[in-house]
Biopython code that builds the backbone (N, CA, C, O; Angstrom):
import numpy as np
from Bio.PDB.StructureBuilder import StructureBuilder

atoms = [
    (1, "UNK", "N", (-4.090, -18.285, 29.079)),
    (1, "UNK", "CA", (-4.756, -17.164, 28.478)),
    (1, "UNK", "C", (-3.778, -15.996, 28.310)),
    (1, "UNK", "O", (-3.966, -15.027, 27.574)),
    (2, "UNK", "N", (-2.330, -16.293, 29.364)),
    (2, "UNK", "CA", (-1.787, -14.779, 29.396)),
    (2, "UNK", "C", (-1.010, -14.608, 27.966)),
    (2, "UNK", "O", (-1.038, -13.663, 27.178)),
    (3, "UNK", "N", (-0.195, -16.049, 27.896)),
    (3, "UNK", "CA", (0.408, -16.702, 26.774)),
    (3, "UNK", "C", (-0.429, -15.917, 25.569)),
    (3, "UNK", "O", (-0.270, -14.769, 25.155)),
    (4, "UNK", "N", (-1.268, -16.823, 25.200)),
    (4, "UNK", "CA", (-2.143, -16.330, 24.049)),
    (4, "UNK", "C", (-2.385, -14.775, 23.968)),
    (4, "UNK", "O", (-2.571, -14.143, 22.928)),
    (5, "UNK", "N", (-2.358, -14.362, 25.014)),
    (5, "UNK", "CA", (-2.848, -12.555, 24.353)),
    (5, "UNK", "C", (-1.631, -12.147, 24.144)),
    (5, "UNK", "O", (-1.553, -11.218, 23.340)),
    (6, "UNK", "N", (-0.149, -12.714, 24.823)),
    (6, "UNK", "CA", (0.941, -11.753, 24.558)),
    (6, "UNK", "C", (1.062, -11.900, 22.892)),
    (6, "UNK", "O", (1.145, -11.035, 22.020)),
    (7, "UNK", "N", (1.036, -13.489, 22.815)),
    (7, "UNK", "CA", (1.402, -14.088, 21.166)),
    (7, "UNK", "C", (0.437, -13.121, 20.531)),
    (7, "UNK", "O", (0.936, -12.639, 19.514)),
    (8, "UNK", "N", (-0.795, -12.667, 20.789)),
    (8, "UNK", "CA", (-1.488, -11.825, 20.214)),
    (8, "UNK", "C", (-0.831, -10.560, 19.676)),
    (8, "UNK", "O", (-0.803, -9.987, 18.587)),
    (9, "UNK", "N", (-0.373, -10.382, 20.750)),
    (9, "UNK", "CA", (-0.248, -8.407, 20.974)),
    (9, "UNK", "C", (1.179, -8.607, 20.082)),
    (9, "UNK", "O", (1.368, -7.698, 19.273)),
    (10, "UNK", "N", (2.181, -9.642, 20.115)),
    (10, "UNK", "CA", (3.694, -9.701, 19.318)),
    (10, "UNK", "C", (3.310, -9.736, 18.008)),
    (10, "UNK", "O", (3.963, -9.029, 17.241)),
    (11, "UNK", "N", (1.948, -10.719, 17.333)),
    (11, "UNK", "CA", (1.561, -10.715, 15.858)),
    (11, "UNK", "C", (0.859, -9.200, 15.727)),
    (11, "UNK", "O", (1.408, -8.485, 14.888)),
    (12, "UNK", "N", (0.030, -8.771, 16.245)),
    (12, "UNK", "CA", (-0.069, -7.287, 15.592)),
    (12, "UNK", "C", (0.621, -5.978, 15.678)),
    (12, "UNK", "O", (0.487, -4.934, 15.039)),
    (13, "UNK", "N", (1.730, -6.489, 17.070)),
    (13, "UNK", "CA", (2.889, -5.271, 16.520)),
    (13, "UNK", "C", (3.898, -6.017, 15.298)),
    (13, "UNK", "O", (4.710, -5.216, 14.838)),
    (14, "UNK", "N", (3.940, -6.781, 14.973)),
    (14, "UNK", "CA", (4.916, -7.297, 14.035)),
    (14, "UNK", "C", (4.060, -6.944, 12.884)),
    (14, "UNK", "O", (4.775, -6.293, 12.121)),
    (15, "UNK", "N", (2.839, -7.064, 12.379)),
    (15, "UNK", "CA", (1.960, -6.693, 11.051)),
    (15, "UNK", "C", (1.590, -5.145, 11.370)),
    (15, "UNK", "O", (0.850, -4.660, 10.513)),
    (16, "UNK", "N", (1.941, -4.298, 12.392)),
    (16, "UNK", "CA", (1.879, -3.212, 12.327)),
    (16, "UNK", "C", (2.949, -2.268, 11.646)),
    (16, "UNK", "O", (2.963, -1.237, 10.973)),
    (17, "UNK", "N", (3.935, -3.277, 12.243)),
    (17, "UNK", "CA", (5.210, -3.093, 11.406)),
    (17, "UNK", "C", (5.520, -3.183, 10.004)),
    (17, "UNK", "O", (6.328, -2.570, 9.307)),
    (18, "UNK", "N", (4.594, -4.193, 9.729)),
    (18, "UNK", "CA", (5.192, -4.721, 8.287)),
    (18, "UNK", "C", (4.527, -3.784, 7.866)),
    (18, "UNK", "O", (5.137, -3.399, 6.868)),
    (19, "UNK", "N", (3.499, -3.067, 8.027)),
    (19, "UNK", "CA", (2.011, -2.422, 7.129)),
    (19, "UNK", "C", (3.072, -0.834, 7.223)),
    (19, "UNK", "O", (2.389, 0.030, 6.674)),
    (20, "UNK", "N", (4.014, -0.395, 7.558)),
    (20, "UNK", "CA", (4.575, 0.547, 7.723)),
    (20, "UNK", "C", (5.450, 0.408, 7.209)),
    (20, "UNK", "O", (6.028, 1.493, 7.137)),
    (21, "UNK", "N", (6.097, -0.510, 6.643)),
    (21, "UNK", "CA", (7.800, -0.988, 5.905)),
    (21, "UNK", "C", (6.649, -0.972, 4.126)),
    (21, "UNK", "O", (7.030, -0.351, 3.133)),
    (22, "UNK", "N", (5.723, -1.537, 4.153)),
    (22, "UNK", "CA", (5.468, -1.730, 2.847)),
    (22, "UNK", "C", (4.815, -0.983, 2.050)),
    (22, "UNK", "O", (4.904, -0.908, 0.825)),
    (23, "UNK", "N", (3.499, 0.124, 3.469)),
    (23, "UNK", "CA", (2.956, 1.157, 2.403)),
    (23, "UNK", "C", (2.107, 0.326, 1.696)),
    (23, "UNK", "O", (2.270, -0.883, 1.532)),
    (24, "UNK", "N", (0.982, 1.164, 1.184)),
    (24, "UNK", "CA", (-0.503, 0.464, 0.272)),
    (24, "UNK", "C", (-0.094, 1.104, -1.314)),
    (24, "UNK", "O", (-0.645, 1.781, -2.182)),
    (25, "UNK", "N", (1.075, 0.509, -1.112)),
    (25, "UNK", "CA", (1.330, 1.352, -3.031)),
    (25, "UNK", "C", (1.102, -0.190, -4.014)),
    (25, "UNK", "O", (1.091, -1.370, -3.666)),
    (26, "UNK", "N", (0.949, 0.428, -5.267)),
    (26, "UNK", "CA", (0.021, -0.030, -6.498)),
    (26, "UNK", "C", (1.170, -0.899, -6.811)),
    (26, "UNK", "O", (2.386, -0.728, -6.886)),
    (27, "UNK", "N", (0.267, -2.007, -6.985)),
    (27, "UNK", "CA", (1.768, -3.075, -7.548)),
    (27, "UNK", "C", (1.270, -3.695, -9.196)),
    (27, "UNK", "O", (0.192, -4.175, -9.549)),
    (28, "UNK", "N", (2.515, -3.453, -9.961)),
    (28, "UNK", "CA", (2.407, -3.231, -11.533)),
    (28, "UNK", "C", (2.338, -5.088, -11.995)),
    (28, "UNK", "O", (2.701, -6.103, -11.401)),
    (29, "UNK", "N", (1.922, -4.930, -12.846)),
    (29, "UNK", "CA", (1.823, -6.487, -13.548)),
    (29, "UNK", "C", (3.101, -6.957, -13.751)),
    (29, "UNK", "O", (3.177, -8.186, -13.744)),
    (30, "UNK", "N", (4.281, -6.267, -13.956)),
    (30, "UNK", "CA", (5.461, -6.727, -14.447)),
    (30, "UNK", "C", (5.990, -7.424, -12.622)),
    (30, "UNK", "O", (6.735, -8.393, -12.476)),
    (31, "UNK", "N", (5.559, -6.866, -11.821)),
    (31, "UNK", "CA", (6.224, -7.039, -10.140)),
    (31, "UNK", "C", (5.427, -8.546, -10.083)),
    (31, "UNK", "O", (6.001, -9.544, -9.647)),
    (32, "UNK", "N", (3.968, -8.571, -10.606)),
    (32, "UNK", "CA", (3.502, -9.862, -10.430)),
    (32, "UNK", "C", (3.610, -11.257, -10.841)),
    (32, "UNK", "O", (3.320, -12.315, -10.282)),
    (33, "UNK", "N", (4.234, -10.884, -12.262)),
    (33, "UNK", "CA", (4.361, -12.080, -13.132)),
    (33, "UNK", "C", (5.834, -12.731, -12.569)),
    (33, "UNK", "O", (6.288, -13.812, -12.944)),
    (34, "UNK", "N", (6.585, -11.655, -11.408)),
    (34, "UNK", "CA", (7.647, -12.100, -11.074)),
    (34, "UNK", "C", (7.535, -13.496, -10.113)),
    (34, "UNK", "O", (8.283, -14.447, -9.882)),
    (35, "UNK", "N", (6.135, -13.066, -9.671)),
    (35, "UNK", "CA", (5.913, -14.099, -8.058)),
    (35, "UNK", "C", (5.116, -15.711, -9.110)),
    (35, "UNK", "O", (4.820, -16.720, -8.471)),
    (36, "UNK", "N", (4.949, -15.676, -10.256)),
    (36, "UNK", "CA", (3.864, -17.134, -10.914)),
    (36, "UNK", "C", (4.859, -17.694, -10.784)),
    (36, "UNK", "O", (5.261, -16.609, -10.366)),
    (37, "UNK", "N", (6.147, -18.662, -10.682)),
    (37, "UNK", "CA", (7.097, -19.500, -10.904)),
    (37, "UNK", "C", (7.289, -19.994, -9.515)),
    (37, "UNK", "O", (7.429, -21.200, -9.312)),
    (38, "UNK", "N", (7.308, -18.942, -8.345)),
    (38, "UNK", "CA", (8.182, -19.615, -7.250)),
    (38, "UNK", "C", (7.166, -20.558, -6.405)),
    (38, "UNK", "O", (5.997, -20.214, -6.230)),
    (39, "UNK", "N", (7.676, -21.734, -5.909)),
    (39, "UNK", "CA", (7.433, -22.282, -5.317)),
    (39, "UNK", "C", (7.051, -22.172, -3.403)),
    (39, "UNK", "O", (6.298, -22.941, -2.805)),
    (40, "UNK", "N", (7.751, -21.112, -2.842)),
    (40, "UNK", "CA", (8.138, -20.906, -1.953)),
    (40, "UNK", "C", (8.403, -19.099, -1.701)),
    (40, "UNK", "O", (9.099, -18.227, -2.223)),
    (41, "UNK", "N", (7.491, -19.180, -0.692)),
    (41, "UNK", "CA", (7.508, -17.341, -0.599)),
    (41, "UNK", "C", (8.050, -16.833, 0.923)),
    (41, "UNK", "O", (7.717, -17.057, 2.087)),
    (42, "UNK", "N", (8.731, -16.295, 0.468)),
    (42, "UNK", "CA", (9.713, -15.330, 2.026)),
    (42, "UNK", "C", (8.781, -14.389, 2.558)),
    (42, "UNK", "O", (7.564, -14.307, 2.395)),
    (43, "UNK", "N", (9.706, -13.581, 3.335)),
    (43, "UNK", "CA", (8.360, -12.701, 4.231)),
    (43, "UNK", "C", (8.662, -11.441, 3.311)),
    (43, "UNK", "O", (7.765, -10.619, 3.121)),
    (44, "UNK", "N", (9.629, -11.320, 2.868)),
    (44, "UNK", "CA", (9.791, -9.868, 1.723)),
    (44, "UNK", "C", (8.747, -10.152, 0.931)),
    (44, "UNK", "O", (7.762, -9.451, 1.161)),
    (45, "UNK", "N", (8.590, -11.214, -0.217)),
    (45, "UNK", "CA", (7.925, -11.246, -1.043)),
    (45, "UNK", "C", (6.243, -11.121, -0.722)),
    (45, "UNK", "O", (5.319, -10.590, -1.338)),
    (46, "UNK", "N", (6.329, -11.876, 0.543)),
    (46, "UNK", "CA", (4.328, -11.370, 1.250)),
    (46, "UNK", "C", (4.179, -10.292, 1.469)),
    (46, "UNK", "O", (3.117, -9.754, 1.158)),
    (47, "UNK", "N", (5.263, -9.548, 2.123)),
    (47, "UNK", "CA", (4.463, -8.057, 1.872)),
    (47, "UNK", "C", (4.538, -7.690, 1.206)),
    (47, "UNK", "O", (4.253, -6.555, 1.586)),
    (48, "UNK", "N", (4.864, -7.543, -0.458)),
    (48, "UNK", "CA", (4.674, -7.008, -1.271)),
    (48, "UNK", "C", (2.985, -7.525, -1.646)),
    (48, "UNK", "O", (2.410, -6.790, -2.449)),
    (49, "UNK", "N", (2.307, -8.544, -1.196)),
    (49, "UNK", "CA", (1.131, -9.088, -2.162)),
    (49, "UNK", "C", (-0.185, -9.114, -0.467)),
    (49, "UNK", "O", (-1.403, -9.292, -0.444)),
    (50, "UNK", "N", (0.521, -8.927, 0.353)),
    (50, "UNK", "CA", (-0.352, -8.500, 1.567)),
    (50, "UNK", "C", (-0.413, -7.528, 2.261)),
    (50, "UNK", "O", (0.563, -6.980, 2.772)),
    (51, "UNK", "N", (-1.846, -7.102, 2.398)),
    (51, "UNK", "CA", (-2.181, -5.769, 3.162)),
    (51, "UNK", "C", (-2.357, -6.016, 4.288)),
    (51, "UNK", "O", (-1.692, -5.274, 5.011)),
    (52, "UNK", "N", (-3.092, -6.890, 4.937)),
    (52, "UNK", "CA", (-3.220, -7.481, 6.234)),
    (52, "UNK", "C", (-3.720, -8.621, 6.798)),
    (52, "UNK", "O", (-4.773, -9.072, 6.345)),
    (53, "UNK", "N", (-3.343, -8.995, 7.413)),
    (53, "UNK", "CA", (-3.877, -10.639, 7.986)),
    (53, "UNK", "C", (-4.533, -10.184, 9.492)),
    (53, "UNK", "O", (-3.838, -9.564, 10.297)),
    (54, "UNK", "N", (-6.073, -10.588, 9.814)),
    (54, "UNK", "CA", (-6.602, -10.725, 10.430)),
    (54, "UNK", "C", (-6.955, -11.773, 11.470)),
    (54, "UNK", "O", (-7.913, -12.469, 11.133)),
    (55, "UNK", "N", (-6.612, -11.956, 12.225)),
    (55, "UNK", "CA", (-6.781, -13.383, 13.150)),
    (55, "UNK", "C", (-7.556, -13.430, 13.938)),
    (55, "UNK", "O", (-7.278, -13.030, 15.069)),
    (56, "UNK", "N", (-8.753, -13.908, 13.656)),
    (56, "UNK", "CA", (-9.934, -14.193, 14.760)),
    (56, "UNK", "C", (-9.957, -15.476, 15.849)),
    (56, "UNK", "O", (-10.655, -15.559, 16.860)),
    (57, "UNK", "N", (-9.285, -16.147, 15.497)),
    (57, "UNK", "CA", (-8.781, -17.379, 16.742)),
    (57, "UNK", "C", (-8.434, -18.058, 15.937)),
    (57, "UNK", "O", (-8.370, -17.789, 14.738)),
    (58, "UNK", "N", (-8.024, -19.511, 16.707)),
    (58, "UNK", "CA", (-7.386, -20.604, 16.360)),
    (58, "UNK", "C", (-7.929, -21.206, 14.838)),
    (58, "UNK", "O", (-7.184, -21.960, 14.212)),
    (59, "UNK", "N", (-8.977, -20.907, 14.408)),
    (59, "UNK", "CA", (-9.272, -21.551, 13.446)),
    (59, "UNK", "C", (-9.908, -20.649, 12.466)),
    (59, "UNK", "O", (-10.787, -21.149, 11.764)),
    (60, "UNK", "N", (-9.649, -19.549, 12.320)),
    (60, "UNK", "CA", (-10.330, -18.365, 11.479)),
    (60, "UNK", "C", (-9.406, -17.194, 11.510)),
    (60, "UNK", "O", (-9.058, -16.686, 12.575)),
    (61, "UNK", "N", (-8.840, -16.585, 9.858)),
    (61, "UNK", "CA", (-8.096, -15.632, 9.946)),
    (61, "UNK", "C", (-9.146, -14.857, 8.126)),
    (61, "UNK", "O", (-10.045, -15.264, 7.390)),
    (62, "UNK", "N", (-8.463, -13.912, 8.194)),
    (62, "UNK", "CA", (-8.696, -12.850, 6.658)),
    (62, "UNK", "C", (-7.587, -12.805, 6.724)),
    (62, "UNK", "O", (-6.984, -12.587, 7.775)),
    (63, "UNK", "N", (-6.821, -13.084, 5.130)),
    (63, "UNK", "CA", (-6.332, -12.026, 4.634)),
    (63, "UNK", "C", (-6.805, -11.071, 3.611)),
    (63, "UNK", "O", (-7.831, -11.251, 2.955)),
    (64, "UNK", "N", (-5.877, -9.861, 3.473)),
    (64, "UNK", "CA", (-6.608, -8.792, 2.403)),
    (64, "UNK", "C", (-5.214, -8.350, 1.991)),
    (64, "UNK", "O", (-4.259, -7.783, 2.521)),
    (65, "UNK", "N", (-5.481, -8.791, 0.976)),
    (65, "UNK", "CA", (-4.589, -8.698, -0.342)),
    (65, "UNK", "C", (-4.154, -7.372, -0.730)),
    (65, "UNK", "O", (-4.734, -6.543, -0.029)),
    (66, "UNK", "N", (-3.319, -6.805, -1.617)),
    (66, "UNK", "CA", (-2.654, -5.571, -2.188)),
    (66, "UNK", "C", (-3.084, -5.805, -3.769)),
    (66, "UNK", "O", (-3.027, -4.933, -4.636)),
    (67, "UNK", "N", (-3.468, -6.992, -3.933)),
    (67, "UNK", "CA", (-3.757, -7.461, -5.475)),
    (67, "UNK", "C", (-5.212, -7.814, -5.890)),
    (67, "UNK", "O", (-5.620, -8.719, -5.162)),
    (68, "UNK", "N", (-5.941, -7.506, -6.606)),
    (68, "UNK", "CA", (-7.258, -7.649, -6.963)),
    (68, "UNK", "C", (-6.798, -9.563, -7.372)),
    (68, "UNK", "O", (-5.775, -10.092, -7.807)),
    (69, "UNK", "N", (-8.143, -10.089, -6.957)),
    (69, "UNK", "CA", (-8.333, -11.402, -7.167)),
    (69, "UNK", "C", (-8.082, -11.872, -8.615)),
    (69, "UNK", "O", (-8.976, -11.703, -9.444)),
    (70, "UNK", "N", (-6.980, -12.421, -8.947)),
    (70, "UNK", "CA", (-6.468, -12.841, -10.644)),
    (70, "UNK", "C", (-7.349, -13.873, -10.819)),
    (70, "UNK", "O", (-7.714, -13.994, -11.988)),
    (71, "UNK", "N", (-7.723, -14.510, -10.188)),
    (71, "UNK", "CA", (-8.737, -15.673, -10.884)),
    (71, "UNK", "C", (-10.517, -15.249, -10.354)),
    (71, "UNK", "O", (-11.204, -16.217, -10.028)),
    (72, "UNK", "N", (-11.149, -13.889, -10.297)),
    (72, "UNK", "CA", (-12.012, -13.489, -10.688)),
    (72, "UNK", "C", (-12.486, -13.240, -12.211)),
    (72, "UNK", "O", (-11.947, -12.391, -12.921)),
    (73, "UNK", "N", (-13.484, -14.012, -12.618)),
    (73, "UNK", "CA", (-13.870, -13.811, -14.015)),
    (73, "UNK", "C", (-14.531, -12.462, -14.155)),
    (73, "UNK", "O", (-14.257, -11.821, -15.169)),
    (74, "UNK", "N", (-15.458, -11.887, -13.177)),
    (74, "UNK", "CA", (-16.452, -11.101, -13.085)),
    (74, "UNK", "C", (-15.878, -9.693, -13.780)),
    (74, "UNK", "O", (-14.998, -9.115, -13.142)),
    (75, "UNK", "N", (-16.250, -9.186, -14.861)),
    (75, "UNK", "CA", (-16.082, -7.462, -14.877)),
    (75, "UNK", "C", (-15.508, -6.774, -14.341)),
    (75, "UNK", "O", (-16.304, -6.477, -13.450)),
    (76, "UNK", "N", (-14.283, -5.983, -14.084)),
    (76, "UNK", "CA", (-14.676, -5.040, -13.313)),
    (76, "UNK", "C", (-15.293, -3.191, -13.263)),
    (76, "UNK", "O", (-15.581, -2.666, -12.187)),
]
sb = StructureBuilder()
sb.init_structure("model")
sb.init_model(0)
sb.init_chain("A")
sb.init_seg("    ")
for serial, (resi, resn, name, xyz) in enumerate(atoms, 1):
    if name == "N":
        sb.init_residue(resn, " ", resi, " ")
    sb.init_atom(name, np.array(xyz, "f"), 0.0, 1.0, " ", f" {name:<3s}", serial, name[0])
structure = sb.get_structure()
């Protein structure tokens, strides 16, 4: 149990971190069309397209995006 809460407490100072290196700034269509080709994404390129990852245990997480859902049909 001690294990698991430290691994805890190291993933949300490390996404506390990242959420402070990347800032909630507006990301332009030209920055996006950069990411449709690659196969394979680094940790630079996720924070540009993630706001935060949520981890509720072993088998349940959120993420929340920096990018409105591209394959929503709905209006906005």
């Amino acid at each position: 149990m001690d294990e698991l809460e430290q691994a805890r407490h190291e993933a949300q100072a490390e996404l506390d971190r990242m959420q402070e290196v990347s800032g909630s700034e507006e990301i332009s269509d030209e920055k996006l069309k950069g990411f449709s080709g690659l196969e394979v994404f680094d940790k630079d390129k996720l924070k540009v397209l993630i706001e935060k990852v949520v981890v509720y245990g072993a088998d349940a997480m959120e993420i929340v995006w920096k990018v409105r859902n591209l394959f929503d049909r709905t209006p906005a």
